[in-house]
N, C-alpha and C positions, 0 to 999 in steps of 0.2 A: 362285672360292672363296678366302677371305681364309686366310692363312698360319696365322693363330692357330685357323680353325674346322677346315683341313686337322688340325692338330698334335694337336685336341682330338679329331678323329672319329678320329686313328691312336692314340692315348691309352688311350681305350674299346673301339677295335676289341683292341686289347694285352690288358685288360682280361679281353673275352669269350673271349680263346683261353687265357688263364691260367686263368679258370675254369671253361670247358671240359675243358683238362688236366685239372684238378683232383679230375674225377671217376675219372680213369683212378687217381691217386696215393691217392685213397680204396676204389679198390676193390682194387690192389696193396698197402694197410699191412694187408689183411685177411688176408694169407697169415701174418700175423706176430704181430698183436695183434688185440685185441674193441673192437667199434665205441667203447664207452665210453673206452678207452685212446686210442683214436686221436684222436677227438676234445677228448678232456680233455687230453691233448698240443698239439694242432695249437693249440688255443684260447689257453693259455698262452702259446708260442710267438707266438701273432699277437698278443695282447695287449701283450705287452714291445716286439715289431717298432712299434707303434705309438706306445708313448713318445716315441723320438726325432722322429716325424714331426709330433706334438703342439706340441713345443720349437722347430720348424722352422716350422710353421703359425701359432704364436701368440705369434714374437717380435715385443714394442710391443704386443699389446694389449692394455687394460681389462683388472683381473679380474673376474670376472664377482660377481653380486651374492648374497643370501645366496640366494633365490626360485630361481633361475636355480641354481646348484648343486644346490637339492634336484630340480628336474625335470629336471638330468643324470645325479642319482645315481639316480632313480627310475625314470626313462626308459631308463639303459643297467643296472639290474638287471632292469627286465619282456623288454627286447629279450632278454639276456641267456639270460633263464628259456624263454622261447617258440625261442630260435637255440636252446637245448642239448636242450629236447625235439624239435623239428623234424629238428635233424641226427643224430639217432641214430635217429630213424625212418630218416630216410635210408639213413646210415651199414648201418643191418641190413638195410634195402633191397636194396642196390646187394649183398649175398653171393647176393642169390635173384635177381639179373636182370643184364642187363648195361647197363655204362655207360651207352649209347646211349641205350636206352629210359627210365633213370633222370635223362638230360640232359631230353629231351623232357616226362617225367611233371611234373618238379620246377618247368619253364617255365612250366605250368599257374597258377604263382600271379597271373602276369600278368593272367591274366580273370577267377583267382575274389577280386582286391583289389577291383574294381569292384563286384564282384556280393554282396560283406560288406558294402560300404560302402553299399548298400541300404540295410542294420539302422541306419543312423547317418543316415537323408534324405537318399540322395544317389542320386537316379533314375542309373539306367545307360543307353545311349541304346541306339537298333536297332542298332547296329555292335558294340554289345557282345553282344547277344544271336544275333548272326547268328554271331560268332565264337564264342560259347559252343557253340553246335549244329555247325559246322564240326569244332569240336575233341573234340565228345562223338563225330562219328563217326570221328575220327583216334582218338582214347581206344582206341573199338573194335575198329577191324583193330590196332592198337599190342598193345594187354592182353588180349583176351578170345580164346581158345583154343577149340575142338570143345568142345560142351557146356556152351557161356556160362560156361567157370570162366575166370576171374583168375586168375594167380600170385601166390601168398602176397608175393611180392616188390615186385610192383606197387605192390599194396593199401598196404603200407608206403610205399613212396614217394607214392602220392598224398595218406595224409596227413600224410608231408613237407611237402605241398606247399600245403595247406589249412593248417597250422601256418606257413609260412611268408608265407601271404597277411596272416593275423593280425599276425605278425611285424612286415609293413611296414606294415600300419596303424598299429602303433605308434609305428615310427617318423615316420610324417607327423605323427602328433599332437606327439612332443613336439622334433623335428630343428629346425621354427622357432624354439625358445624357446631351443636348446643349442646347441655346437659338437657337431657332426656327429661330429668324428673323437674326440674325448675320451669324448661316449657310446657308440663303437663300441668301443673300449678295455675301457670299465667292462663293456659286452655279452660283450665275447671271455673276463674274468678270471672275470666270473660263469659263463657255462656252463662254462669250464672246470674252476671247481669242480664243480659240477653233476654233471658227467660225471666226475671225481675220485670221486665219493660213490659214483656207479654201477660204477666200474673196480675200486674198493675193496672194494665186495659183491658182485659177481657172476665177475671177472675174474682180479683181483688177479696182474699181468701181472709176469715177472721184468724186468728192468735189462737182460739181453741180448736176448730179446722185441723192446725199445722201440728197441735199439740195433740190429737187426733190419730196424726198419723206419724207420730212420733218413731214408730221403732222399723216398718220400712223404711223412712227418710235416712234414718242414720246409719242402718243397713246398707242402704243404698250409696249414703254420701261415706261411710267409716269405712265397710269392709270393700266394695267395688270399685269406689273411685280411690280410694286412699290404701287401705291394704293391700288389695288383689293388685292393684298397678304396681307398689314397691315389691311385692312375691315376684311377679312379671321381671321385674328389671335383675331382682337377685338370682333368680332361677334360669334365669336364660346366658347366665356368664359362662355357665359350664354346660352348656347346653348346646348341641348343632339345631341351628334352625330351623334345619326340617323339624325335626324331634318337637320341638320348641310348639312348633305350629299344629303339628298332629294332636298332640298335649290339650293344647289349649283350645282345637274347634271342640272339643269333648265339653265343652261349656252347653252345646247346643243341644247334647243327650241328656245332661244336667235338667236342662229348665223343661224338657218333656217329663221325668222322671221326678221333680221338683213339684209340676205343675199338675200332676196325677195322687202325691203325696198328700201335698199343703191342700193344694183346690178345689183337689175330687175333679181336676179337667181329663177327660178321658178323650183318645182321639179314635176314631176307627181303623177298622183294616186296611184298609184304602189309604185314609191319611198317613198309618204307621210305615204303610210301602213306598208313600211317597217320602217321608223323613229316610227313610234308609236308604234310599236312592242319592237324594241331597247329601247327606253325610258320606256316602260312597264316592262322591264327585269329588268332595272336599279334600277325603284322604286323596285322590288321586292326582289333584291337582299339586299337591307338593310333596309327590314323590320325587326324588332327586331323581334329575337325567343330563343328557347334554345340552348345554346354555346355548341356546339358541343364538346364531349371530346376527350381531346388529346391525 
């Protein structure tokens, strides 16, 4: 293995266990603030983190042209809008379940990007649909309880997790035309209003609250939104994409593993059969094969 692919897969692997954590520091700022303060915190926070990495990414080049700014600024206000609705489903998720199962649910977007991008002519092949069924039955010993009910907690997260497939559709569409890291920037300052508007109506959280839950928040906004996305963008240069992707669902082994450390959340046999199931789906779904035609 070449030094630079080693550096890139230890990069990503960095990456996945940062936001792995990262579930555990979102479901500890809940003892302190409401999912909208946390978020609308973290978001700002990563927003600014990214500035300097901007400044650092795009000394010498070109400025970009007038076309190309509007489908930055447009591109990282939809990502924006879909990250700040997504992560507060989440965000209220993760009070009614534990890390664990909220790592695993949230992985899920992994197979339902393929299976949207259906609505847009893009056939999904039998490896996706074999992991779809795999994973509906990890779903099931995961989420479903004596008497086929859900936990209100789940349901949230999964659709986290359906919001979040959207999410990256979006950004496929418009990440060729833009820098990556400037529409992640404008995505982090728009939800963080977003969630601003929500904190302000339903929350309205005091200064010692926030101060409170100072060291998820910045966990959350420094290492996840702001580090672990610049690791993301440098690790993945030398990286094949499948690689890239296998790498990083390892985030969702993370926050079980995280969230049995930090939280003492323990899951049973049953739910562990179901996460192995779901993570079995995941790898399979982006096993490289043939590209299905359009």
């Amino acid at each position: 293995m070449k030094k630079s692919t080693l550096r890139s897969s230890l990069l990503l692997l960095l990456t996945a266990v940062i936001w792995g954590v990262a579930f555990v520091a979102q479901s500890a700022g809940m003892d302190h603030v409401g999912p909208f303060t946390f978020n609308a915190v973290r978001s700002v926070i990563g927003g600014f983190v990214l500035i300097p990495c901007i400044w650092f990414l795009n000394r010498g080049r070109p400025k970009q042209q007038t076309q190309s700014r509007r489908d930055l600024v447009l591109g990282g206000v939809l990502c924006g809008v879909f990250l700040a609705v997504a992560s507060s489903f989440q965000q209220f998720g993760i009070q009614y379940t534990t890390v664990g199962k909220a790592g695993f649910i949230t992985a899920l977007y992994i197979l339902l990007v393929p299976l949207l991008g259906m609505l847009f002519g893009k056939k999904a092949g039998w490896r996706v649909w074999l992991a779809v069924a795999i994973a509906t039955g990890g779903m099931y010993l995961l989420c479903v309880k004596e008497g086929f009910s859900v936990a209100f907690g789940d349901l949230l997260v999964m659709t986290c997790a359906l919001l979040f497939a959207v999410h990256i559709l979006i950004i496929d569409h418009f990440s060729p035309r833009v820098d990556g890291v400037k529409m992640s920037c404008i995505q982090f300052f728009t939800c963080g209003a977003i969630c601003a508007v929500g904190m302000l109506l339903f929350e309205r959280p005091s200064p010692a609250q926030i101060l409170a839950a100072w060291l998820p928040i910045l966990y959350a906004g420094v290492m996840s939104c702001g580090v672990a996305y610049t690791l993301q963008i440098v690790g993945q240069r030398d990286t094949d994409p499948t690689v890239a992707s296998l790498i990083l669902s390892l985030e969702s082994v993370v926050s079980v593993l995280a969230g049995w450390a930090l939280l003492h959340q323990a899951l049973s046999r049953r739910e562990l059969f179901g996460c192995a199931l779901v993570f079995c789906a995941i790898i399979l779904a982006q096993l490289p094969g043939k590209t299905p035609e359009q």
